[in-house]
N, C-alpha and C positions, 0 to 999 in steps of 0.2 A: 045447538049449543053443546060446549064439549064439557065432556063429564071429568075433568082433572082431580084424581083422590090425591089430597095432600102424601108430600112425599115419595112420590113413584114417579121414576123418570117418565116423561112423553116419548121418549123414541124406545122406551125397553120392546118394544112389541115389534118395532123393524129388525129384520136381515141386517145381520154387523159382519165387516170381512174377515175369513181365519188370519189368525196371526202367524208372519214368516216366521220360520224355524233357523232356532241360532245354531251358526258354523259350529262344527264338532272343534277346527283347531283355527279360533279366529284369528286375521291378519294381525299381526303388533304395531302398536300407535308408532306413524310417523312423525317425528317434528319437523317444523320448515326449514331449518336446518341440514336434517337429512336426506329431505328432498331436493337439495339444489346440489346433493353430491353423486356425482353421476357413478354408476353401480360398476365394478370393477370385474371383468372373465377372467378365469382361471382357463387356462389350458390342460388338458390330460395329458399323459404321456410324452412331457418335452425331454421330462429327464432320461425317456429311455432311449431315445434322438441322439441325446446327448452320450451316451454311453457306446452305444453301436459308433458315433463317431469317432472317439479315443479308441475304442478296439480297431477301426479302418485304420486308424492311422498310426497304430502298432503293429499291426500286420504288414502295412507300408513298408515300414523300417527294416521289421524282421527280413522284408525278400532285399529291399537294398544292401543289406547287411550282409547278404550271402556271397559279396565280391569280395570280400576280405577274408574268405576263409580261402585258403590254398588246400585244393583238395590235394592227394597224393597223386605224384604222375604226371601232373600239369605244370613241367619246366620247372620244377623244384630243384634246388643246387645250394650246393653247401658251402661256403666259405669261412675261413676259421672260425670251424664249429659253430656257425650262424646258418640258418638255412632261408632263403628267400627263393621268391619266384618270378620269373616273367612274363605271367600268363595276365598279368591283369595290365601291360603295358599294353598302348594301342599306337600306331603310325600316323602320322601328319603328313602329307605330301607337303611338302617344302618345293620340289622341281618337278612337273609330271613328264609320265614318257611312256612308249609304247613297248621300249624294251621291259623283259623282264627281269634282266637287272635292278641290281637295287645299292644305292651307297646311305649307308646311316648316319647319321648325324646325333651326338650324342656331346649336351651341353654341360659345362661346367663351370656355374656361372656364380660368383660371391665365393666368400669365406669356405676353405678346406675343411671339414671337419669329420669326424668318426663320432659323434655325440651330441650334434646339435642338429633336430630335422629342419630340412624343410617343409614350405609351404604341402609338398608331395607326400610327406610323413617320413620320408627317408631322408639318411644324409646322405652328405657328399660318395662317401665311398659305396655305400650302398646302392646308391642312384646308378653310377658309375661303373657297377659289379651288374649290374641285371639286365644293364644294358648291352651291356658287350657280351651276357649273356644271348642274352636274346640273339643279337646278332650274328654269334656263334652258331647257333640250331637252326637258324633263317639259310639254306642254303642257295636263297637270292642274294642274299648281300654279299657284294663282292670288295667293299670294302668302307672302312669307316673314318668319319671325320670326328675329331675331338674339337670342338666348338671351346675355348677358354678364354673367359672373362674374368679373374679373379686375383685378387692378391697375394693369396696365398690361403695358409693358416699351420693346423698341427702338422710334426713332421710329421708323425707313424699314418696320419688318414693322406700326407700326400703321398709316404712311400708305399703305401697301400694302392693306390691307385697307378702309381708309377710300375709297380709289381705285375700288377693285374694286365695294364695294355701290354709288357714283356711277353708275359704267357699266355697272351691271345694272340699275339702276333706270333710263336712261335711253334702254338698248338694247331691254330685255323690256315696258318699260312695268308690270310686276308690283312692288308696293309693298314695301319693308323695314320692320316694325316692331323698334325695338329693345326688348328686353325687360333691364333694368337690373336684377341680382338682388340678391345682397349687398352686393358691391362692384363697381362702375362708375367708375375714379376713373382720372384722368391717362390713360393711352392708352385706359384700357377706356371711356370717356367720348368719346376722339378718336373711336376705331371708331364708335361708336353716333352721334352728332351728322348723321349724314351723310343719314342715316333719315327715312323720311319719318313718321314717330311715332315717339317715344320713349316708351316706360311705365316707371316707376319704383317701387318700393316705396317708401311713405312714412321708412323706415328702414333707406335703402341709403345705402352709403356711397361718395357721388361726391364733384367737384370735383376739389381736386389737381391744379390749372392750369398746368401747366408743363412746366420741361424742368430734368434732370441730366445732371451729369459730373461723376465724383467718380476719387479716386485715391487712394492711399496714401504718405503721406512717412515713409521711413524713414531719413532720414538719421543721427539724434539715433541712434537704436539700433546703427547702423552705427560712430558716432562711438564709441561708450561699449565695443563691443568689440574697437574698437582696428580696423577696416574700413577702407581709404579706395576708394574707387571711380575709376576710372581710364576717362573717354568720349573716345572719337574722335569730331568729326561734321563733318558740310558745311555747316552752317548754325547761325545762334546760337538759331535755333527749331527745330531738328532735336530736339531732347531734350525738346519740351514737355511738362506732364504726368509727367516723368521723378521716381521716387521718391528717386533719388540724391542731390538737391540739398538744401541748406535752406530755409526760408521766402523768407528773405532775398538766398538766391542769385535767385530771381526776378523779373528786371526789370517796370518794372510794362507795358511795351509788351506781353510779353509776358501777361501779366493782363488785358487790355485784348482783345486778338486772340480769348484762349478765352472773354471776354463777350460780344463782338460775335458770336460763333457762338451761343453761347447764346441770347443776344436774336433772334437771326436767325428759330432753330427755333421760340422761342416765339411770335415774329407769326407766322409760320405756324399754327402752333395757335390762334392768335386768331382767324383767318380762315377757318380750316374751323369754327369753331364759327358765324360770323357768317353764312359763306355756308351753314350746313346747318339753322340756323333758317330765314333768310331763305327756303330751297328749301320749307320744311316751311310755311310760312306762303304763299308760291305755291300748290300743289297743294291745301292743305287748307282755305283762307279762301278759297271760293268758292259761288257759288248752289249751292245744293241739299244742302249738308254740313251736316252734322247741329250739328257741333261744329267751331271754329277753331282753329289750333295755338295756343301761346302763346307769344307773344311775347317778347324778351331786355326786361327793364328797361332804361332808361338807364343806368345805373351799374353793368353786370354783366362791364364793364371791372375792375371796381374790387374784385370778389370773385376774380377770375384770377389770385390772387398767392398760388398754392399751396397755399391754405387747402381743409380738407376739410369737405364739410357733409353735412346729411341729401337723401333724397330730396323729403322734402315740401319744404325749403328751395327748392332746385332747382326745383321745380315753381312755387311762389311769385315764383321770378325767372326763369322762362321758360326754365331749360337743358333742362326736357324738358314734355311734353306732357298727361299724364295719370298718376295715380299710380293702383296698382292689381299684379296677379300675372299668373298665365300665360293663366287665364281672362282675363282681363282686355284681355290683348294678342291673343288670339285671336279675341274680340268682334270689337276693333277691327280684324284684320286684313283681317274677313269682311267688315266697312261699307267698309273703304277698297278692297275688292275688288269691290266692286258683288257680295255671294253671300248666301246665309242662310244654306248647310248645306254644312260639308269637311270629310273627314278630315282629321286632323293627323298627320304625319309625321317621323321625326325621322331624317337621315340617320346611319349610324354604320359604319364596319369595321368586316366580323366576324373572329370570331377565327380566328387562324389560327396555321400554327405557327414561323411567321417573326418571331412575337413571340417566342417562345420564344425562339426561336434568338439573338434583339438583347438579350434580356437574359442572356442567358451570353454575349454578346458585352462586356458592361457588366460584370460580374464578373472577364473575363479581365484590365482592364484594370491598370495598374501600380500599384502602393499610392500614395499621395499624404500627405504630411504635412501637417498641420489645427493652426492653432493655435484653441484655444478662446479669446475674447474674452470669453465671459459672456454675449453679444451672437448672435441670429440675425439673420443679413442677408442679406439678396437676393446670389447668387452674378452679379456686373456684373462686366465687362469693362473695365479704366482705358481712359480713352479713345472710348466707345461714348458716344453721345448716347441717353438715355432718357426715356420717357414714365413717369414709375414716382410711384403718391401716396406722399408723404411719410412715413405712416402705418407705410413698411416700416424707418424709420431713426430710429423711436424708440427 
């Protein structure tokens, strides 16, 4: 029989288990909500990934970058007081060969200019000086072809250039042929003249004997919305050229003054044509040449009034020497070189990434308002004297 004293438990006299010990830092309640959101890693060190990469690819640049420094000594050459160099030019084989002759090929191709680069970062004249440089210190190249494609553009970058093949052909003794491709007209025709052969496609389009200066009169427009324009000057020819004015505001002294400039330029342009036959008809109309240059007509005065013709025309009246293509110019370059066998060369910049960088220079630039005319037109300068055929202001 069991002895049970009121009020005492029956199992106090059994073995009870210790009780677990609570966590110093317990886990924090999850709710079910938190639980179905799947726990998200952190990575270490991405940023510093990240960092070493921008510095790789600054370094990058800095060694790229060290093709545009002209060190001193490396084909460095100075032209009015501008110094450029031809050490960062590189050759194209255009014709191979086993000789070690060499004839270069040196293009000029669009718009003449002294201020507007190309794709290459140079302009026209500059392109044109470094190359005939180069070709100058090359003493494989035994002589050069002038590749033109172009209509023209400013006088002073085409008589620059005009200039420059004179005193190479006079300093190196190594011949220029010109090679006239599509169009050869108005400056691209000045440039070329100078040459001691001209080659023409029978269906290039030269001539275009002349000079421009053109502007814009907007007075009438000004008039009509109610505009008046307001000039200070020093002089009663201080505003010439000025779009301000009317036709009639114009005295004709003034009309008078911007022809005589006109006329000015274009004897000049008569007389490099006259002395760059004349040259071409020295050196080439002599014992032992195979062929004579040809000669200006008497009356080729009389086709220099702007007018545009073909190549064969041209050829027919003496502005150039033989009609024919690249082959053609290349023959001839080898006879007037005393050679029979050269590679053909074509100089060019390579690419690099400072083009890049000048065309998102060009893109940053400010927006511009454009009126549409209906009309593409040669983007001139009011007031710039140009060599430019006709051909562009139809």
């Amino acid at each position: 029989m069991e002895n049970n004293t009121p009020g005492q438990d029956p199992n106090a006299g059994a073995s009870q288990p210790a009780p677990l010990p609570l966590p110093v830092n317990p886990p924090p309640l999850i709710s079910p909500n938190q639980q179905r959101q799947r726990p998200t890693k952190t990575r270490s060190g991405g940023g510093g990934w990240m960092v070493l990469a921008i510095l790789a690819f600054i370094m990058l640049l800095g060694v790229l970058s060290l093709q545009f420094i002209d060190a001193p000594g490396m084909g460095t050459f100075s032209i009015g007081g501008s110094s450029y160099t031809d050490s960062l030019l590189e050759e194209a084989t255009v014709k191979s060969s086993a000789s070690p002759n060499k004839i270069a090929v040196i293009d000029l191709l669009g718009m003449i200019s002294a201020n507007a680069p190309g794709g290459d970062g140079m302009t026209a004249v500059q392109s044109v000086k470094r190359k005939l440089n180069k070709a100058a210190n090359d003493d494989s190249v035994q002589a050069v072809i002038l590749n033109v494609d172009s209509p023209g553009g400013e006088v002073l970058a085409s008589d620059d250039i005009a200039m420059a093949i004179q005193k190479f052909q006079h300093n190196e003794h190594k011949p220029v042929i010109a090679l006239m491709r599509g169009m050869a007209a108005s400056g691209g025709y000045y440039v070329s003249v100078p040459s001691r052969w001209i080659v023409a496609h029978e269906l290039t389009i030269t001539g275009s004997i002349g000079v421009i200066m053109q502007g814009l009169n907007y007075r009438g427009l000004m008039d009509k919305v109610g505009v008046t324009p307001m000039v200070f000057k020093s002089g009663k020819y201080k505003d010439m050229l000025s779009g301000f004015r009317s036709p009639g505001e114009i005295p004709d002294e003034e009309k008078k003054l911007m022809q005589d400039l006109i006329d000015e330029t274009y004897t000049r342009f008569t007389e490099v044509i006259k002395d760059g036959r004349e040259y071409s008809a020295a050196e080439n109309n002599r014992d032992g040449m195979e062929e004579d240059a040809r000669a200006l007509k008497d009356n080729w005065a009389e086709m220099a009034d702007g007018r545009v013709f073909s190549g064969k025309t041209a050829w027919e009246n003496g502005f150039v020497d033989e009609l024919g293509d690249m082959d053609t110019a290349i023959e001839r370059a080898m006879k007037l070189a005393g050679i029979s066998e050269a590679r053909v060369v074509r100089y060019h910049v390579p690419f690099n990434f400072g083009n890049i960088f000048r065309l998102l220079g060009k893109a940053a630039e400010p927006a511009k308002v454009e009126v549409d005319l209906g009309v593409k037109l040669p983007k001139l300068e009011a007031g710039r004297l140009y060599f430019l055929s006709n051909t562009l202001f139809q």
